[in-house]
N, C-alpha and C positions, 0 to 999 in steps of 0.2 A: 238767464243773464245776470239778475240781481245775485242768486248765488254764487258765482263763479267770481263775481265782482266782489263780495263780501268776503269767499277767501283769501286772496288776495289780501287781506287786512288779519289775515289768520297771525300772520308773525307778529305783528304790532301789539295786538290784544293781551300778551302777557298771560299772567295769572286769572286775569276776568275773562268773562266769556259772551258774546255778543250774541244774542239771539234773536232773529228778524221772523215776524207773522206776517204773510201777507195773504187778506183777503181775494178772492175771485171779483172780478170786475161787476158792478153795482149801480142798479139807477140809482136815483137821488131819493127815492122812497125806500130804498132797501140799504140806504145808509149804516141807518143803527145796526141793522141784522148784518153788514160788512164788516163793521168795526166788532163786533161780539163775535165773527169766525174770526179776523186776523188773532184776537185775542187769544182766544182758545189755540190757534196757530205758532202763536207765539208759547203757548203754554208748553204745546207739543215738544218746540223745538230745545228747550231750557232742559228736555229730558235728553235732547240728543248727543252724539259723541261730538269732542272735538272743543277747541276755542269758538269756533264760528258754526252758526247752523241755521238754516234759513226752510221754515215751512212755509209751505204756499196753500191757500184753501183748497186747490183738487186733489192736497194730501190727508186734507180736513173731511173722516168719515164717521161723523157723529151727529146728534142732534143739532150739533151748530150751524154745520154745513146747512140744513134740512130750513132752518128757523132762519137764516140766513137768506135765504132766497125767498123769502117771504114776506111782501112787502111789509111793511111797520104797519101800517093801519090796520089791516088785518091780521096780523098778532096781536097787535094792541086789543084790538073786539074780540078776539078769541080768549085773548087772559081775563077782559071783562066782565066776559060770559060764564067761564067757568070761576071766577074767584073775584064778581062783585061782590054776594053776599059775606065772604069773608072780609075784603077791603072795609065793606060801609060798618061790619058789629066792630072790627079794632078800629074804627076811627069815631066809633060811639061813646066805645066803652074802654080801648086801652090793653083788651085785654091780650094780644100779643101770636095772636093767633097766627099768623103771617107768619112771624118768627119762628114759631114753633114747627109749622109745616116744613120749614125749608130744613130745620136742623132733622126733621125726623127724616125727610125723604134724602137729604145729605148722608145720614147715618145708616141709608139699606131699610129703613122702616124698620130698625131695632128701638124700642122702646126708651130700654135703660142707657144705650151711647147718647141718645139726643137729650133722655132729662141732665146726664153728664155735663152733656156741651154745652148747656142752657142755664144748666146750677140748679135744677131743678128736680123736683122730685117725679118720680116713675108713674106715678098716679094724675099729678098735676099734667104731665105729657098723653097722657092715656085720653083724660079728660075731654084736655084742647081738640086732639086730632078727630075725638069722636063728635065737639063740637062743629070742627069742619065737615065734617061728612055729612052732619045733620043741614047743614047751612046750603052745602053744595048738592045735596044730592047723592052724593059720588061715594062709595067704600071704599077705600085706600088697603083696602083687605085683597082687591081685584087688580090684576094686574094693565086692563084698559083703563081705568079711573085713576087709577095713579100715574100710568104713563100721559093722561089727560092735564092733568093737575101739575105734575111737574114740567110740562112744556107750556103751560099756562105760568108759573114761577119763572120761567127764564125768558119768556117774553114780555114782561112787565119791564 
């Protein structure tokens, strides 16, 4: 209904283009994980044809959908679990570690894209991520430890 209604507004929109996310309906504990699918929803739909485009989350088949349904408290303890000792040494020492995780597993776990997108050197990036593996446990070499880690980053 909301899309149908949205085009309807197709002629007015001009040259701009109106893109609507909307999350799947959500207790009050699955808030944040609502508003992080409609987003991603939204992100979808910016890709799609047209003046007007409107995604809804049972069109959202990705991690978000998944993390989304999941109440907050329990993603929260989950991302605690896997990436306190990372949190507590950058909040020690500054050293950026968090940042660096996100840009290497943003970049596919290519080394030299995320010292790029960092300003940093190949070595320095190398360093960090094997600092996190030591800290967590976890090889980022392995495809379960990574997909651990990176749904642990996007539930914080």
């Amino acid at each position: 209904m909301l899309a149908a209604a949205l085009q309807r507004l197709a002629p007015g929109v001009g040259p701009d283009r109106l893109t609507v996310g909307v999350s799947r309906p959500a207790t009050l504990e699955a808030l944040s994980g609502a508003l992080q699918e409609a987003r991603h929803a939204r992100d979808l739909a910016s890709r799609g044809p047209g003046p007007v485009h409107v995604v809804t989350g049972a069109e959202v088949t990705s991690h978000v959908a998944l993390l989304a349904a999941v109440p907050d408290e329990v993603r929260r303890a989950f991302a605690v679990r896997v990436l306190e000792p990372v949190l507590d040494y950058d909040a020690r020492t500054g050293a950026g570690l968090r940042e660096t995780l996100q840009a290497f597993l943003d970049c596919s776990g290519s080394w030299s894209r995320a010292a790029q997108q960092l300003h940093l050197h190949v070595n320095t990036v190398r360093y960090r991520i094997g600092r996190v593996e030591e800290l967590t446990g976890r090889n980022l070499a392995e495809l379960p430890d990574r997909v651990d880690v990176y749904l642990a980053l996007r539930s914080l």
